[in-house]
Each structure stands twice: as structure tokens, then as C-alpha cells.
FIROKE-358221 format. One record per residue (C-alpha): residue in one letter; z, x, y. Coordinates in steps of 0.5 Angstrom, whole numbers, padded with zeros to 4 digits, always signed. Layout:
AZXY...
//
This chain:
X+0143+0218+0245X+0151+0220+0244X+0154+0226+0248X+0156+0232+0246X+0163+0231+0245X+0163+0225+0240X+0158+0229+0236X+0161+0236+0236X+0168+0234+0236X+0173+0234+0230X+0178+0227+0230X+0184+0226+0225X+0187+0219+0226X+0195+0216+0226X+0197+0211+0227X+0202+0210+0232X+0207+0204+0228X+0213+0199+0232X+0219+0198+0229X+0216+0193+0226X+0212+0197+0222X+0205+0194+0226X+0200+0199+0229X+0201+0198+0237X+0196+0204+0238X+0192+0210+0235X+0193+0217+0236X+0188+0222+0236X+0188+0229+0235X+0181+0232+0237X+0180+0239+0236X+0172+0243+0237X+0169+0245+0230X+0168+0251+0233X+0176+0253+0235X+0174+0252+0241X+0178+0246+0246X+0175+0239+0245X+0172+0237+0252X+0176+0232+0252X+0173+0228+0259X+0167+0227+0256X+0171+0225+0249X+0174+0220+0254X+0167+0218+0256X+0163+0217+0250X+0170+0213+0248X+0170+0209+0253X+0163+0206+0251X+0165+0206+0244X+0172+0203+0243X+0173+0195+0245X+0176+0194+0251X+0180+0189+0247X+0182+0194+0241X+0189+0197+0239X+0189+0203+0245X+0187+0209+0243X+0192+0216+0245X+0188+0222+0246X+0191+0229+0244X+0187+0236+0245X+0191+0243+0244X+0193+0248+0249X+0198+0247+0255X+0193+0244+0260X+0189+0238+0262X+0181+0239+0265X+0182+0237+0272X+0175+0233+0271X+0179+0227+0268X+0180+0226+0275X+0174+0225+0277X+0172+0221+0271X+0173+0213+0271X+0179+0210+0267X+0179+0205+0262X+0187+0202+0261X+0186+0202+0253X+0185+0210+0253X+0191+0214+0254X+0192+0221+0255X+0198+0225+0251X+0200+0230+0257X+0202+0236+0254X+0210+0238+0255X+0208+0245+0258X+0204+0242+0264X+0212+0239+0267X+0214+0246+0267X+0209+0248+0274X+0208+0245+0281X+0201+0245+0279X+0202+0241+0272X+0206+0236+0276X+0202+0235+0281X+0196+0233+0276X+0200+0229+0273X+0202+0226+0279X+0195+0224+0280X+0193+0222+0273X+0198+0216+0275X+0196+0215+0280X+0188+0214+0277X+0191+0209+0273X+0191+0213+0267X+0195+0210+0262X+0200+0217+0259X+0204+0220+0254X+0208+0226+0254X+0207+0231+0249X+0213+0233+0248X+0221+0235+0251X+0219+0236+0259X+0220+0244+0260X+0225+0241+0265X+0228+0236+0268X+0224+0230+0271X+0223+0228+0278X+0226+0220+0277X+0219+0218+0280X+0216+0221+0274X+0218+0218+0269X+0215+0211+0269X+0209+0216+0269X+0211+0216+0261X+0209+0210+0256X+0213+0213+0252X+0214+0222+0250X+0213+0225+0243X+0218+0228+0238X+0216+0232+0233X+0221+0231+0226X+0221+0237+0225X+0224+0238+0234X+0229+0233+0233X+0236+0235+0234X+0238+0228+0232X+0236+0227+0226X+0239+0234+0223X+0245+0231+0225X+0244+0225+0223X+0247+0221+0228X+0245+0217+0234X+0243+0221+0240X+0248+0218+0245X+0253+0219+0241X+0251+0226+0242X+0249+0227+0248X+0242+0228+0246X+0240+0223+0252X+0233+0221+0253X+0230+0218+0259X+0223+0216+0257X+0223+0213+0250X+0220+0216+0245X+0215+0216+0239X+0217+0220+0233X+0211+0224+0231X+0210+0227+0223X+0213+0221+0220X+0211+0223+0212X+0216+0219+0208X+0219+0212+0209X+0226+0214+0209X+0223+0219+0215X+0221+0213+0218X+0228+0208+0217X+0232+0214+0220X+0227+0215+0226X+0228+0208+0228X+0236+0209+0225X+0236+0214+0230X+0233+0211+0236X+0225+0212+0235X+0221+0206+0240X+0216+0209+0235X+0213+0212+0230X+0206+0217+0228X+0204+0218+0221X+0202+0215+0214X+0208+0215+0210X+0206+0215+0204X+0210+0221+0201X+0216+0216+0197X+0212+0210+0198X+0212+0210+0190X+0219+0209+0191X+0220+0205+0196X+0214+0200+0193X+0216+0194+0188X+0214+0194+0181X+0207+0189+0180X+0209+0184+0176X+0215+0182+0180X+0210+0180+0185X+0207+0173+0184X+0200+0174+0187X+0199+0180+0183X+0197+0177+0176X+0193+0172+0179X+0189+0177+0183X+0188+0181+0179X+0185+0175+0174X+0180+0173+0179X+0177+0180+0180X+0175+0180+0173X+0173+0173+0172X+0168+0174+0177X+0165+0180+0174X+0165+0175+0168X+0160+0171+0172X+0165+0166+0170X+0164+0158+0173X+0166+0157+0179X+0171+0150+0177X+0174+0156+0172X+0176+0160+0178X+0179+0154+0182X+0184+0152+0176X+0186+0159+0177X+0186+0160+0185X+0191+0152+0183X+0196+0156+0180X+0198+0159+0186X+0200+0156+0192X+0201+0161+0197X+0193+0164+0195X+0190+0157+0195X+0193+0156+0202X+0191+0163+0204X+0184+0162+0202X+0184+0156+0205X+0186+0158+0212X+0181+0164+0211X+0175+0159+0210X+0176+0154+0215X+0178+0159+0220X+0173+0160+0226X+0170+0166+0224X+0165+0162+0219X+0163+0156+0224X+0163+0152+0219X+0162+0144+0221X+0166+0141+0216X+0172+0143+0214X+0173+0146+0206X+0178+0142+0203X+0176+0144+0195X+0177+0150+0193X+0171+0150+0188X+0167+0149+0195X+0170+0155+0198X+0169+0159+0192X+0160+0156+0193X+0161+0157+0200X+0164+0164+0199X+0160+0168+0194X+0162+0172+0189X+0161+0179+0192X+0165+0176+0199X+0170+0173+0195X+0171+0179+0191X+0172+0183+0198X+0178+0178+0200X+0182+0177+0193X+0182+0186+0194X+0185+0185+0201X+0190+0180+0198X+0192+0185+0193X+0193+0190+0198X+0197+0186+0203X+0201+0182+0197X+0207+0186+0199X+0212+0184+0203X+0216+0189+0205X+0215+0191+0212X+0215+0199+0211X+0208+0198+0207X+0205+0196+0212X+0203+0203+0213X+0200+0204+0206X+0197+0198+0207X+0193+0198+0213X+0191+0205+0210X+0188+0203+0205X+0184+0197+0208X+0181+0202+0213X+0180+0206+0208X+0175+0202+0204X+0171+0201+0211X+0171+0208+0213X+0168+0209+0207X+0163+0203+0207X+0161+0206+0214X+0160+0213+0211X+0155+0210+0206X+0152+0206+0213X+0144+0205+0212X+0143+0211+0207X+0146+0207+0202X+0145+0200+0198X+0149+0193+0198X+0152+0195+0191X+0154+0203+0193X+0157+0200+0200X+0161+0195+0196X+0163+0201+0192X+0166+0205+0196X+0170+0200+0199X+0173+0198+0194X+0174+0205+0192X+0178+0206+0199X+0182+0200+0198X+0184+0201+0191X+0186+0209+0193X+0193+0208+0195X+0195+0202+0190X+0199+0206+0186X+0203+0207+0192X+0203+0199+0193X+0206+0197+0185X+0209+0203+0184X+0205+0204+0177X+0200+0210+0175X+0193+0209+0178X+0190+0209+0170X+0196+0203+0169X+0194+0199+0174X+0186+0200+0174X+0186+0198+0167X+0188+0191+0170X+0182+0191+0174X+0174+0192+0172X+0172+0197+0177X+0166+0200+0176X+0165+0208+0173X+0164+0211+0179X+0170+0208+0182X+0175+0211+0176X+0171+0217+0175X+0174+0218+0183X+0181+0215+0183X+0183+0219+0176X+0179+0225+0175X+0176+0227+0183X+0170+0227+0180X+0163+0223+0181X+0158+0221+0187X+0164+0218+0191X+0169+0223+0191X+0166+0227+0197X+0167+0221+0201X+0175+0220+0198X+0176+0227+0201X+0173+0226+0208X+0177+0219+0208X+0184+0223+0206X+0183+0229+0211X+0182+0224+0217X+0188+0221+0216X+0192+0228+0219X+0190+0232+0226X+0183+0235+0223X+0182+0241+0220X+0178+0246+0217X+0178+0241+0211X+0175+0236+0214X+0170+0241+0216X+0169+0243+0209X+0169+0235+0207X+0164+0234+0212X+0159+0239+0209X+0160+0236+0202X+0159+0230+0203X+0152+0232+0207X+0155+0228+0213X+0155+0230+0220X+0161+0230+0225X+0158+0224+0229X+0157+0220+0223X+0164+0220+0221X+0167+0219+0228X+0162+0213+0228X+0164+0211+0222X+0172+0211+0224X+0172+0208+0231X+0169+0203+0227X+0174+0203+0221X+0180+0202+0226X+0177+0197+0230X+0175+0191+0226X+0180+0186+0225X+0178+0183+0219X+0184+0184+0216X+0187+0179+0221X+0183+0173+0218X+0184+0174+0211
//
């Protein structure tokens, strides 16, 4: 039976990306429905059943100035972290809680510029601090903070990172890393479609497969690019499918396959074609996306609408990707009318949970709740259906 706390707490995600643009963590923002505080040592515990102990680490963050002193009872799993408010450093009382979560084992961040200078045995407290965007002297003046004098004795993350340019800056500037979706000038910074090389070819086997087409007609086009026969290739013969011989004909793979799984792969080619690495945000984005929404539909919905709303969420942010309009690039693409109706006019049977996968992706708000309500979900079924979203690593074997 879920606790109290995974089923009235309201999550919103970010990840926490390294200057290589990978997610080295999570951050979850979690706030009560109600106003109230979250109950964030039971959120803890009912995490620390549900998050696999191997995954990306998950930062917890709750409003407020304080920490409940029950985490200090609670048992510690080195996957979770708490964010440490910065208010909490501005007491002996604050320190002295800190002093004993470290001394727990917990895995901290803080939440922020300490209210005065640190103890030097504090600091290795710190994974690492946050700066907001909007916080940093730094970068309102453009330049490296030690040229400044804005020196930092714990690294830090930079929080509310909205666009590209933001993010070369916060790295520029001296970020270990940054928390956010920069999606705002993806457009700009995304190369055009036909530039890309596996684009045509993706796209055409997405529609032959709507045909029904003969699987040697798909071999021949899978032959004509290299980089994607090789990737299919390695995908199949990897130790995910256990299979006892190795696959070395493509029409074989696309049998052993099937269409809807192949289908499935050629998406997440399409959304992992780029190879700028300040994409990678979008295209993680978009990966989980799809299977937050597929989760969302869970057991109350068919093959066919989880298929869908997958492939409504990867496609959601292609846009961003290829720097083409959504109508432009969906017109290359069969998809079905439910999917268009959602992407370009916000309307049909899927578009409540668009709205629910676009509102997770920010600290929650009454949005979310309001999302929530439209699409008929409950808040357990969305933190359900996220944890398991962020935590799949199927991305990795494709």
C-alpha cells in the first residue's frame, strides 16, 4: 500500500546536466497539493523503495527554511540527496542538524549562498551548492567570477538554466552543472533536418512500416545507411534480447524486431540523430516524455493508445531538434490523427496528458494540479509514472 507521501505529494523533475550535457542526477522539486510542506521524510522513504539503488541520484528539495528533524532518524540510501536550504547555515541550531546529516551519511546539497561563511569542516558537507540564474553576480557581469573576486569554496550547479545560450554561459562562467530544460532557443541552436544524414532514412522507414511493407524492401533501405545499420545491429545482438545466435542480416533483425518494436527504435534514432551535445537535454526530454505518457495510460488504456502516447511525447519537442515547424516535419511522418490533433491544434484524447508531461518538467504548481484533474489522474499515478519515466534505461540500448 503507497504511503501518504508518494500519493499527496506534488513532483516536478530537472535534471541536473554536467558539462558534457549528460544527466548526472535528478532534482525534484515536491510541494503538498494542499500549500502545506511536503513530508519530506516519508517522501524519502516511500522513494527509497521505489528508486533503484543503481539509477541516477535523485535531489530532493521541499520549500521552507528548514529540514524536519525526523531525517535523522530515518535510514540512508546514498542515491538520495537532500537539498539543504542556505537558510538553515545561518543558526547553530542549522549547523548542527547539518553537521549530523553528514554525519548520517546523507548525501547533501545546499540550496543556495550560505547566510555566512562556513565552518572549512562544513564544506565537504557539499556535493555541491545552487545558484540561481537570476542570483548570480557572475554572470550579470559576464565574466569569470575569480576574476572578480566572486570566489566559491563548494562547486556549484546552476539552477533555472532556460536556454542554450544560458547554459554555454553557466559553464563559461564556472558551473560544475546545470538544472533546467533549455528548450527556449533550442530552435536556433538545432540543425536543419536534411542536413542530417539519418533523418531521410528514418523517416522513410517509419512510413514504410505503416505501409506494411515487405520486410527485404526495408533491409534495402536500412543498407543504404550505414551508421543506422550498424546501430540496429548492435541493438539487437546486445544482451537485452538474450538471444542465442547472433543477427547478422538485417531482414532477420527487422523479423525478430517486429514492426511495432522496430517502429519504437527508428523514434528514438530520430530523436537521438543530433549530435550537438547541448541537445542532449531536448533529447532526453523528449525520450521521457514518451514514456511518462505511456505510463500515465498504464493498465487503463490498450497496446495501440500506450503506442500512441508514446509516440506523442517523443515527437512533442522535434521541432526543437530540426528546427522546422511541427506541421512541416509531421507532414514527413505518418502519425495518427490523435497525435496531430495534439501536436498542432492542443486538442483530442491525448492532449490531457501533454499537459501533464509538459507541467512535471518545472517545480509543480497549480497547473499541475489542475492538469492532473483534466486528464482524471491522480497525484500517485503521475509519481508512479515519472519515477518509472526517469529511471528505465532503454535509451541506453538503443
Amino acid at each position: 500500500m503507497a504511503t501518504a507521501a508518494i500519493s499527496s505529494t506534488l513532483l516536478g523533475y530537472e535534471p541536473i546536466v554536467d558539462r558534457t550535457r549528460k544527466a548526472i542526477a535528478m532534482r525534484f522539486t515536491c510541494r503538498a497539493r494542499g500549500g502545506e510542506p511536503a513530508d519530506l521524510t516519508r517522501l524519502y522513504g516511500d522513494l527509497a523503495k521505489l528508486w533503484p539503488a543503481d539509477g541516477t541520484p535523485v535531489l530532493l528539495r521541499i520549500d521552507g527554511e528548514s529540514l524536519p528533524a525526523t531525517l535523522l532518524e530515518q535510514a540512508v540510501f546514498k542515491h538520495l540527496w537532500i537539498e539543504v536550504p542556505a537558510a538553515l547555515t545561518g543558526s547553530a541550531e542549522g549547523l548542527e542538524m547539518i553537521t549530523q546529516l553528514q554525519r548520517r551519511g546523507y548525501g547533501l546539497v545546499l540550496g543556495g549562498r550560505p547566510v555566512s561563511t562556513l565552518p572549512g569542516s562544513m564544506l565537504s558537507a557539499f556535493k555541491m551548492s545552487i545558484i540561481e540564474v537570476v542570483a548570480d553576480r557572475r554572470l550579470r557581469d559576464g565574466e569569470p567570477g575569480q576574476d572578480r573576486g566572486y570566489s566559491r569554496s563548494i562547486p556549484y550547479a546552476q539552477a533555472g538554466v532556460k536556454s542554450i545560450g544560458m547554459l554555454k554561459k553557466s559553464f563559461e562562467t564556472g558551473a560544475l552543472a546545470c538544472i533546467g530544460w533549455p528548450f527556449d532557443d533550442a530552435i536556433q541552436h538545432a540543425k536543419p533536418s536534411d542536413s542530417n544524414p539519418d533523418f531521410g532514412t528514418i523517416t522513410q522507414l517509419l512510413s514504410m512500416i505503416d505501409r506494411d511493407a515487405d520486410p527485404s524492401d526495408l533491409e534495402k533501405t536500412i543498407r543504404r545507411d550505414a551508421a543506422l545499420a550498424y546501430r540496429l545491429l548492435r541493438y539487437i545482438n546486445s544482451a537485452a534480447f538474450g538471444l542465442p545466435v547472433e543477427i547478422q542480416s538485417f531482414r532477420h533483425a527487422v523479423m525478430m524486431l517486429g514492426y511495432e518494436r522496430l517502429k519504437r527504435w527508428l523514434l528514438l534514432m530520430l530523436m537521438t540523430a543530433s549530435k550537438d551535445a547541448n541537445m542532449q537535454p531536448v533529447m532526453f526530454a523528449s525520450f521521457r516524455r514518451g514514456l511518462f505518457m505511456e505510463h500515465l495510460v498504464g493498465q487503463d488504456g490498450n497496446d495501440a493508445q500506450r503506442d500512441e502516447v508514446f509516440i506523442l511525447g517523443v515527437l512533442s519537442l522535434i521541432d526543437k531538434l530540426f528546427r522546422e515547424p511541427l506541421p512541416v516535419l509531421l507532414e514527413k511522418l505518418y502519425v495518427p490523427s490523435s497525435i496531430r490533433e495534439a501536436l498542432i491544434e492542443r486538442t483530442g484524447p491525448f492532449t490531457p496528458y501533454l499537459n501533464v508531461a509538459e507541467a512535471v518538467e518545472r517545480p509543480p504548481d497549480r497547473k499541475l494540479a489542475d492538469s492532473l484533474d483534466n486528464a482524471l489522474l491522480s497525484i500517485e499515478q503521475c509519481n508512479r509514472a515519472l519515477i518509472k519515466a526517469v529511471t528505465v534505461r532503454e535509451l541506453a540500448a538503443a
